[in-house]
DSSP file (Angstrom, degrees, kcal/mol; ACC not computed):
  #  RESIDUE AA STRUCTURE BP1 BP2  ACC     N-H-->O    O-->H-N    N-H-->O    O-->H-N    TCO  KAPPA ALPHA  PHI   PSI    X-CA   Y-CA   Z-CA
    1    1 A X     >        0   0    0      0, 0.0     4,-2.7     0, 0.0     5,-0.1   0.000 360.0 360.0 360.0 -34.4   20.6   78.7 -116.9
    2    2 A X  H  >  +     0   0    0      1,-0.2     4,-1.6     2,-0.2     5,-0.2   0.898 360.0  50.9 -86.1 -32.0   19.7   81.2 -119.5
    3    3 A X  H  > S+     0   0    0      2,-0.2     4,-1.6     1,-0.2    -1,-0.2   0.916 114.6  53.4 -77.8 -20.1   18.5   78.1 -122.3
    4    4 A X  H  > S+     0   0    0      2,-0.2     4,-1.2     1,-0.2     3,-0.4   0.981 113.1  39.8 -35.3 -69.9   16.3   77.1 -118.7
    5    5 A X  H  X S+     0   0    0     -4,-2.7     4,-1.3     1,-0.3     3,-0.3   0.760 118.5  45.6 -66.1 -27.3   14.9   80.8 -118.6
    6    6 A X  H  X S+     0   0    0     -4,-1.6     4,-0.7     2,-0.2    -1,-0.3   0.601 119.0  43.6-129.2 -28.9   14.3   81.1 -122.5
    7    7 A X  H  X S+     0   0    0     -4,-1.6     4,-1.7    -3,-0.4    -2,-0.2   0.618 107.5  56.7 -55.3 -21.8   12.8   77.6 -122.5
    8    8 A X  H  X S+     0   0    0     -4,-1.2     4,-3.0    -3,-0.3    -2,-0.2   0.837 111.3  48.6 -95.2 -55.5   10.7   78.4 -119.1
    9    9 A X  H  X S+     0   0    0     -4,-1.3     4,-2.2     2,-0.2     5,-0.3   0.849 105.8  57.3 -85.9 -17.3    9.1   81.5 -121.4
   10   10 A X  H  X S+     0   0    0     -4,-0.7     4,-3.0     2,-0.2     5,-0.3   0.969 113.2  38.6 -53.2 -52.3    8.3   79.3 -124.6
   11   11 A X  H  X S+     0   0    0     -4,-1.7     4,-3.6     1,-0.2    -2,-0.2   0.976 109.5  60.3 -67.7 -29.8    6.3   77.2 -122.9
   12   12 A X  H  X S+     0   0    0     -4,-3.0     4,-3.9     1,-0.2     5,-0.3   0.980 115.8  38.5 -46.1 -59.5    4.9   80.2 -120.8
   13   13 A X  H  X S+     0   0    0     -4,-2.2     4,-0.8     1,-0.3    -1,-0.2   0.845 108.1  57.2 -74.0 -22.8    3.7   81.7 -124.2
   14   14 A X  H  < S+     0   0    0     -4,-3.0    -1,-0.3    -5,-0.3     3,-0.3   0.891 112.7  43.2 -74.5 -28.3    2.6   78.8 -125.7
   15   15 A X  H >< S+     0   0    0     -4,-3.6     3,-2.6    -5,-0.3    -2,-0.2   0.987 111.6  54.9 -51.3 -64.0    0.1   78.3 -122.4
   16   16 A X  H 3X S+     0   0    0     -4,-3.9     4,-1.7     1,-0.3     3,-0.3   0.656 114.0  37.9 -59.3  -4.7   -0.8   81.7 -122.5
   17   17 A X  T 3< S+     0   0    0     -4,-0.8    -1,-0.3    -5,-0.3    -2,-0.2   0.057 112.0  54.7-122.0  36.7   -2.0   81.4 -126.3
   18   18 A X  T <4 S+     0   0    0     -3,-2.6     4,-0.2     3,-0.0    -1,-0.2  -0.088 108.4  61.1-110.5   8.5   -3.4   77.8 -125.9
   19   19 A X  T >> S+     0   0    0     -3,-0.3     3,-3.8    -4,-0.2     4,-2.2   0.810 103.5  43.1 -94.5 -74.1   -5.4   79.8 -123.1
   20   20 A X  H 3X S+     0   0    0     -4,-1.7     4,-0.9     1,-0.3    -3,-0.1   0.734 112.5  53.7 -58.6 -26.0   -6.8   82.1 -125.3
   21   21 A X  H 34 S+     0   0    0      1,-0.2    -1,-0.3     2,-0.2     4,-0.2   0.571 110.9  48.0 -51.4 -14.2   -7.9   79.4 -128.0
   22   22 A X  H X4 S+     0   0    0     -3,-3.8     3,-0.8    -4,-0.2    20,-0.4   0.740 109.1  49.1 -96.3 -33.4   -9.4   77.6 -125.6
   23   23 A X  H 3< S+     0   0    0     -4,-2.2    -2,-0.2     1,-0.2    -3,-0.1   0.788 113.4  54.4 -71.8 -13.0  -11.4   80.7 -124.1
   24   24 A X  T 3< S+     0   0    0     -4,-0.9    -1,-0.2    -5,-0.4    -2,-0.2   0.685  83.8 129.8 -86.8 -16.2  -12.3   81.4 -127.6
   25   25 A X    <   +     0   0    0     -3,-0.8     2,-0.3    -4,-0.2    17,-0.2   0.113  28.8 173.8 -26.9 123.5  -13.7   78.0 -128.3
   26   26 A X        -     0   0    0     15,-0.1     2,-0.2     2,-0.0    55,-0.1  -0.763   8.5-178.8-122.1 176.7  -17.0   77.6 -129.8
   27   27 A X        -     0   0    0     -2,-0.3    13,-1.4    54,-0.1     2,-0.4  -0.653   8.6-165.2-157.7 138.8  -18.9   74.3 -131.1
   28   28 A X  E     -A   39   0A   0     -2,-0.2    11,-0.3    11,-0.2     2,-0.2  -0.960   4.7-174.8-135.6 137.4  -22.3   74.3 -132.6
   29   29 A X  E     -A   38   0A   0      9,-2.2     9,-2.0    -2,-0.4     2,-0.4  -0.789   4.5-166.0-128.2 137.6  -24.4   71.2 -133.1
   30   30 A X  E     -A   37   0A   0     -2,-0.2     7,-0.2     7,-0.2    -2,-0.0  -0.925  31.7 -90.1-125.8 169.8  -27.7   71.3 -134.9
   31   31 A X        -     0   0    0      5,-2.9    -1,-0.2    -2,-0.4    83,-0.1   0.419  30.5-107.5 -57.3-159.6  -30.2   68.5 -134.8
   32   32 A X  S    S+     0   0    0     81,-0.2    -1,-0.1     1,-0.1    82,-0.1   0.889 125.2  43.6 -96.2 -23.0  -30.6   65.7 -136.8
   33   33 A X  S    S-     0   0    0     80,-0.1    -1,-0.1     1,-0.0    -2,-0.0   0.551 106.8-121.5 -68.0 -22.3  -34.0   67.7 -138.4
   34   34 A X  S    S+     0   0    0      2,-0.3     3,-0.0    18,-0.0    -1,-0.0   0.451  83.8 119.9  99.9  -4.2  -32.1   70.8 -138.6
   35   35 A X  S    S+     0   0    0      1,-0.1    17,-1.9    16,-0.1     2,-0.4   0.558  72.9  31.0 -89.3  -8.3  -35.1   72.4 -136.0
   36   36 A X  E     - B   0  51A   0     15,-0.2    -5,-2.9    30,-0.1     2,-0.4  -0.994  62.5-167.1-144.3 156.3  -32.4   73.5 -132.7
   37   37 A X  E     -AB  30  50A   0     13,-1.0    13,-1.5    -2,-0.4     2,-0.3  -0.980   3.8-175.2-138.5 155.6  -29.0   74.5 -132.6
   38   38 A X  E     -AB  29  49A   0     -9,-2.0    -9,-2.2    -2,-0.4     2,-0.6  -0.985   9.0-156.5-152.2 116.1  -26.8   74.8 -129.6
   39   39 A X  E     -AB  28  48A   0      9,-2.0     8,-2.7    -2,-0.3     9,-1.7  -0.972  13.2-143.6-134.6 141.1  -23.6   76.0 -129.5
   40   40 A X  E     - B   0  46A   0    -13,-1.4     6,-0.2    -2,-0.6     2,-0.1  -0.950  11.0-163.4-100.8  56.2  -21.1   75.1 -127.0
   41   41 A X  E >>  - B   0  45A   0      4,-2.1     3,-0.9    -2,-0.3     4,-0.7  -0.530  48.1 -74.4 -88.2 155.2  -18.1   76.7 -124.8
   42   42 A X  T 34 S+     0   0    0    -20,-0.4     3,-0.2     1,-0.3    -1,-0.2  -0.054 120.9  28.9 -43.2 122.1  -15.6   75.1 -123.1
   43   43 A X  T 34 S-     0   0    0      1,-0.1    -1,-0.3    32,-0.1    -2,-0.1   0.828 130.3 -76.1  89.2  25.2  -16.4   73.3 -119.7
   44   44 A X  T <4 S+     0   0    0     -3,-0.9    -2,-0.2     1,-0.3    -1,-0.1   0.308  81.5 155.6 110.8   3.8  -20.3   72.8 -121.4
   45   45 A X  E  <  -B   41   0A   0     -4,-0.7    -4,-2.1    -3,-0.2     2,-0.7  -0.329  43.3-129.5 -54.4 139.9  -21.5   76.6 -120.8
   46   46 A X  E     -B   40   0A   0     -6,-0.2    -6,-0.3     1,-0.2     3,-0.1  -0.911  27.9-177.2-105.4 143.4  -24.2   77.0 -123.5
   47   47 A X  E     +     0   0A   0     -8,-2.7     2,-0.3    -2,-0.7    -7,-0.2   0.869  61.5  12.0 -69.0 -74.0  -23.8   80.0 -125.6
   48   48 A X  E     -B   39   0A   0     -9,-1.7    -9,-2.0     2,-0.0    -1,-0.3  -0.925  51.1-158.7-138.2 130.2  -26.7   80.1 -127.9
   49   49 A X  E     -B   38   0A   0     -2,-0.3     2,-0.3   -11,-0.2   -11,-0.2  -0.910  12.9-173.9-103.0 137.0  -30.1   78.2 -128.2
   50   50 A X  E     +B   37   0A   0    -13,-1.5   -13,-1.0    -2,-0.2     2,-0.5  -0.878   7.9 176.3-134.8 111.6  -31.5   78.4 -131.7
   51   51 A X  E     -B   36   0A   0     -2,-0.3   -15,-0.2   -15,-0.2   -16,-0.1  -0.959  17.6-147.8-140.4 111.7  -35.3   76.8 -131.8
   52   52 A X     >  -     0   0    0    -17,-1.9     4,-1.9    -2,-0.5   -17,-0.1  -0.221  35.2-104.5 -75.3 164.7  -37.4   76.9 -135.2
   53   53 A X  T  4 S+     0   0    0      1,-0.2     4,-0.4     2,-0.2    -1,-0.1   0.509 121.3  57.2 -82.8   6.9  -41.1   77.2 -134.8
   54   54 A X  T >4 S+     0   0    0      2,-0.2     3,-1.5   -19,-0.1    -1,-0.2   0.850  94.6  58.4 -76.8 -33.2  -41.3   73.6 -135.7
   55   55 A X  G >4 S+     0   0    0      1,-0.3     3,-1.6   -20,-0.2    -2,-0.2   0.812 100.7  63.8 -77.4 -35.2  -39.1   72.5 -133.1
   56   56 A X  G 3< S+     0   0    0     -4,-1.9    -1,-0.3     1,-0.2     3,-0.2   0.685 101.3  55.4  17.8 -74.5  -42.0   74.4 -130.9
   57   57 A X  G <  S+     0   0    0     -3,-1.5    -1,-0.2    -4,-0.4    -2,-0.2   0.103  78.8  82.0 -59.9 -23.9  -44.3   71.9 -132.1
   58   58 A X  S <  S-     0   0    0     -3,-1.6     4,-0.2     1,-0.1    -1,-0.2   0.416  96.1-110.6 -85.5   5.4  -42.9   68.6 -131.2
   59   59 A X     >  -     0   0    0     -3,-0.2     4,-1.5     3,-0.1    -1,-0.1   0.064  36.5 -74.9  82.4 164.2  -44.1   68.6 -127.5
   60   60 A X  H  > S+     0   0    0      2,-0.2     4,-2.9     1,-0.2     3,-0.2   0.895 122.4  48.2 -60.2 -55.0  -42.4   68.8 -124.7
   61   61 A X  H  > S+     0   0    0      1,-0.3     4,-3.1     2,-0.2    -1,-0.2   0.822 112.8  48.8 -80.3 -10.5  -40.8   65.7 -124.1
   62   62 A X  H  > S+     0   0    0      2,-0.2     4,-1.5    -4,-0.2    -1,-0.3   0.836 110.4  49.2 -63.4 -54.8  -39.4   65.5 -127.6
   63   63 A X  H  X S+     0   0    0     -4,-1.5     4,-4.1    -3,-0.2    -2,-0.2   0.935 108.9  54.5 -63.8 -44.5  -38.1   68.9 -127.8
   64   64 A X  H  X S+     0   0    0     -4,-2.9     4,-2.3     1,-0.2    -2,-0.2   0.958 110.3  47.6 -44.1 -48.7  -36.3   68.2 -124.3
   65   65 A X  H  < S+     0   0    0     -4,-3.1     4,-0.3     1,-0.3    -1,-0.2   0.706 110.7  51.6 -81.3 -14.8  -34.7   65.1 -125.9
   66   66 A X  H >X S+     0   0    0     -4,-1.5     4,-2.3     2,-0.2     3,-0.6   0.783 115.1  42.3 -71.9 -37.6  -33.6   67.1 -129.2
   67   67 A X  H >X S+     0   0    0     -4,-4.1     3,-4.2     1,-0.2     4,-2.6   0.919 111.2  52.8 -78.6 -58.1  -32.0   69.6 -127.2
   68   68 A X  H 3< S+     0   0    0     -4,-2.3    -1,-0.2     1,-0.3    -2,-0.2   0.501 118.5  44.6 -26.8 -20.7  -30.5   67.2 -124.7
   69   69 A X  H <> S+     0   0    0     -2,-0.8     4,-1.4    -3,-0.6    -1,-0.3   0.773 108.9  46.3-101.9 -55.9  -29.2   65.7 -127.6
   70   70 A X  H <X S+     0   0    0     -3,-4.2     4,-1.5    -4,-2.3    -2,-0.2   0.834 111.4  54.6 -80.3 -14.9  -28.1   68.2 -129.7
   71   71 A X  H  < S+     0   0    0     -4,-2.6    -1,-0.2    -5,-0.3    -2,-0.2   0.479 103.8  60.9 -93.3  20.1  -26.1   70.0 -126.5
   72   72 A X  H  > S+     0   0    0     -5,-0.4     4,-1.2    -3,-0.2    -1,-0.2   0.571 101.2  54.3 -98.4 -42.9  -24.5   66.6 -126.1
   73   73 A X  H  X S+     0   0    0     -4,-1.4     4,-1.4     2,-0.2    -2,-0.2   0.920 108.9  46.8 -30.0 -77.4  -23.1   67.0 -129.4
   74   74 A X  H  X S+     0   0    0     -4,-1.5     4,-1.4     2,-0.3   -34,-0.2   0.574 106.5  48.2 -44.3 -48.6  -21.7   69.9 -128.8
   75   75 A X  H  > S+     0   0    0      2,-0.2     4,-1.7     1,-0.2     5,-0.3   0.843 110.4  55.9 -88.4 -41.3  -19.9   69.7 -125.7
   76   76 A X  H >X S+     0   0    0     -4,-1.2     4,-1.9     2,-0.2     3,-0.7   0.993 111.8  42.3 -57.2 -47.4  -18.4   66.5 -126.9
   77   77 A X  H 3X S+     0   0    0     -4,-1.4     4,-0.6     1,-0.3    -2,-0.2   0.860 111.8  54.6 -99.6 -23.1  -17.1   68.2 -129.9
   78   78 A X  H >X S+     0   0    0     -4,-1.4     4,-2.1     1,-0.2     3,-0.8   0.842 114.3  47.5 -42.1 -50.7  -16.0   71.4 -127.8
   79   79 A X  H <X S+     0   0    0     -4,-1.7     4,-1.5    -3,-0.7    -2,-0.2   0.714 107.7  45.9 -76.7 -27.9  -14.1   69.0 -125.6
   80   80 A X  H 3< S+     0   0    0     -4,-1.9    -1,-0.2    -5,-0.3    -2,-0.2   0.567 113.5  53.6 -96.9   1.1  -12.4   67.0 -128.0
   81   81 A X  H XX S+     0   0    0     -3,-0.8     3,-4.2    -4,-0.6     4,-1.1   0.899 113.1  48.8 -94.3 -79.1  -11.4   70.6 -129.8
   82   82 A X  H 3X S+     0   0    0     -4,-2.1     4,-0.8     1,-0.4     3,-0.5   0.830 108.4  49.6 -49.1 -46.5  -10.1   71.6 -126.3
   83   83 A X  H 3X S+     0   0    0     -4,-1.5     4,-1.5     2,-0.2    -1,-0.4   0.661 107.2  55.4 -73.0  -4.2   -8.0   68.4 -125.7
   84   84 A X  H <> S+     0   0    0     -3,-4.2     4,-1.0     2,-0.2    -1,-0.2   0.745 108.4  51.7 -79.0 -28.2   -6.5   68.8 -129.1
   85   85 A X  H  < S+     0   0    0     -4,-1.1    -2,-0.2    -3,-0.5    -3,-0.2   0.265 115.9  36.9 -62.5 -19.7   -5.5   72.1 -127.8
   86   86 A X  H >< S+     0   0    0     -4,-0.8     3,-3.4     2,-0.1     4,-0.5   0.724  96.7  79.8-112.7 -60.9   -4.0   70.9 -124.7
   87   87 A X  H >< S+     0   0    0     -4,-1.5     3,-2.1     1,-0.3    -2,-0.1   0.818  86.7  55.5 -72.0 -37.1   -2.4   67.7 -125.9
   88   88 A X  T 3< S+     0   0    0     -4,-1.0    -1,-0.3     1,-0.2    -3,-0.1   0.979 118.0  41.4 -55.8 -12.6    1.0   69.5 -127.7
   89   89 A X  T <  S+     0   0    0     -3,-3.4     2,-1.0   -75,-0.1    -1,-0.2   0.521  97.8 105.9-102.9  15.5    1.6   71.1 -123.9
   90   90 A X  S <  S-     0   0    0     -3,-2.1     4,-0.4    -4,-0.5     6,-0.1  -0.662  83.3 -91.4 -70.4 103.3    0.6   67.8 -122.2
   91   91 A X    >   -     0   0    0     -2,-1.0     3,-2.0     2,-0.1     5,-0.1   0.555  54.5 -68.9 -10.0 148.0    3.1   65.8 -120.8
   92   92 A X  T 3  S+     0   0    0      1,-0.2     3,-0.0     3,-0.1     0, 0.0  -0.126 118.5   1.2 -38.0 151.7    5.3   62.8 -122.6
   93   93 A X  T 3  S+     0   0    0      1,-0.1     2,-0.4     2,-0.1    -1,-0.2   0.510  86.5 128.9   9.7  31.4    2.9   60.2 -123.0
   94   94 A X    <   -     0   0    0     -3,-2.0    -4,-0.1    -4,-0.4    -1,-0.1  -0.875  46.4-152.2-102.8 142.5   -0.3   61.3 -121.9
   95   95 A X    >>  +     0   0    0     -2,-0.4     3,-1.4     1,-0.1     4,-0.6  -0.396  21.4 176.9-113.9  52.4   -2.7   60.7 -124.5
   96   96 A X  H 3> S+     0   0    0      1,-0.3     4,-2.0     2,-0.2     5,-0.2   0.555  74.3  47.5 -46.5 -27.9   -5.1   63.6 -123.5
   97   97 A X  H >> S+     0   0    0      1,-0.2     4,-2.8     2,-0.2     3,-1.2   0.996 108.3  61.3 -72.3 -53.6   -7.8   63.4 -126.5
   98   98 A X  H <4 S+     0   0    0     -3,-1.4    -1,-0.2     1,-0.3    -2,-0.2   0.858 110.1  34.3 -57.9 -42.6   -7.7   59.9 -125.7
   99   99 A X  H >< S+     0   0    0     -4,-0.6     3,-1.3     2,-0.2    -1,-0.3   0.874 115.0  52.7 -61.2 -33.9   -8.9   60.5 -122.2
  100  100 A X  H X< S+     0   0    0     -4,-2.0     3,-1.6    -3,-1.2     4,-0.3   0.975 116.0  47.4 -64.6 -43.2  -11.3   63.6 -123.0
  101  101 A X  T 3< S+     0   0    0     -4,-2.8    -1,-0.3     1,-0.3    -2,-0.2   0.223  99.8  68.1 -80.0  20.1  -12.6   60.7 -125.7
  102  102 A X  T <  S+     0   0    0     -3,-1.3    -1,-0.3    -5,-0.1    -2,-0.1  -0.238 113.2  34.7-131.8  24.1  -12.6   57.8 -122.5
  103  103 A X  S <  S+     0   0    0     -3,-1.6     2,-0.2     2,-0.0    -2,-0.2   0.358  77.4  98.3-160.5  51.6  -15.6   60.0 -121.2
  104  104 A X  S    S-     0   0    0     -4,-0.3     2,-0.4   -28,-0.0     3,-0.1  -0.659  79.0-101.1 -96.2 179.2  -17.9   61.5 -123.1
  105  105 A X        -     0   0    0     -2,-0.2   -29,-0.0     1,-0.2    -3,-0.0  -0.748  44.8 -82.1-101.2 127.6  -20.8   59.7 -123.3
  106  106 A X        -     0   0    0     -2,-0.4     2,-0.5     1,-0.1    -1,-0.2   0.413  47.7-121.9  10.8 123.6  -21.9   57.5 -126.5
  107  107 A X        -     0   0    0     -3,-0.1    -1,-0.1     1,-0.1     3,-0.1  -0.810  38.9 -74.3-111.6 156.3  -23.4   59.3 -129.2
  108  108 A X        -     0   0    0     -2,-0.5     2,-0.4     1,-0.1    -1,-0.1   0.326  34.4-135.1 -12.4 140.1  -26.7   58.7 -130.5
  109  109 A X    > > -     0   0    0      6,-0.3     3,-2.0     1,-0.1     5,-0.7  -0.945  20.9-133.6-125.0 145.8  -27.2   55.8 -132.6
  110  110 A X  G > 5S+     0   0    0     -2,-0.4     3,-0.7     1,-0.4    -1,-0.1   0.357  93.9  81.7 -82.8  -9.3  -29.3   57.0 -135.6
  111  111 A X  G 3 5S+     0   0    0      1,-0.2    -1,-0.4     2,-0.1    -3,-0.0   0.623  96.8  42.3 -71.9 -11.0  -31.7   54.4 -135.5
  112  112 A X  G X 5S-     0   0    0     -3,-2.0     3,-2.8     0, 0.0    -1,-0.2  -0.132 118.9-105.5-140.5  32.9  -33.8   56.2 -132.5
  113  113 A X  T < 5S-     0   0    0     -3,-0.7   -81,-0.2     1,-0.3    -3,-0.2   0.725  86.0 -38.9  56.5  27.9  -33.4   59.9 -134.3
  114  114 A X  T 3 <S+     0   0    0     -5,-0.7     2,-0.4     1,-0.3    -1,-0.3   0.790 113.2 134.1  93.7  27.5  -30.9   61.1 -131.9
  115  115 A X    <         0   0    0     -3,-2.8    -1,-0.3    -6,-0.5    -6,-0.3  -0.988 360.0 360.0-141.5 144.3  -32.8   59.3 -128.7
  116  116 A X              0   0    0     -2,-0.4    -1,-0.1    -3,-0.1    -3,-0.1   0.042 360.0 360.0-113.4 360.0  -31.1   57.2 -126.0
């Protein structure tokens, strides 16, 4: 019973400090032009918008699709940080990055400047 209880509180502290790495979690993604940055907490809140006076410039729908772009970025890589973070307390064979990475969405293919 007591290697039960003294096992029961390892894992307890190892949750509670995979808690706070995860609440501490950042990601920041910048464009492919280097004109927005977006940074990223866990579960997709954004943080920070960081928008050059070029990126201003580029019209609306073009700016939309750079940020959309670049905060896509970002929350994928915030998510796959967080499932790396989860997987040692995950169960025996659950492959949790593998799942976080079974649905985030495609990333930009580089031919179309970071547009879908």
């Amino acid at each position: 019973m007591e290697n039960l209880t003294k096992d029961a509180n390892e894992k307890l502290e190892r949750y509670a400090e995979m808690r706070r790495q995860i609440a501490a979690m950042r990601s920041t993604a910048q464009s492919a032009d280097g004109n927005v940055t977006v940074t990223v907490a866990p579960g997709g809140a954004i943080t920070d918008i960081n928008l050059s006076e070029r990126a201003l410039r580029q019209g609306a729908a073009q700016l939309s699709a750079t940020l959309m772009s670049t905060i896509a970025a970002a929350s994928a890589d915030v998510s796959r940080r967080m499932a790396a973070a989860v997987a040692p307390l995950a169960p025996a064979g659950m492959d949790v990055e593998a799942l976080v990475n079974s649905r985030l969405p495609a990333p930009p293919r580089d031919d179309l400047g970071g547009r879908r």
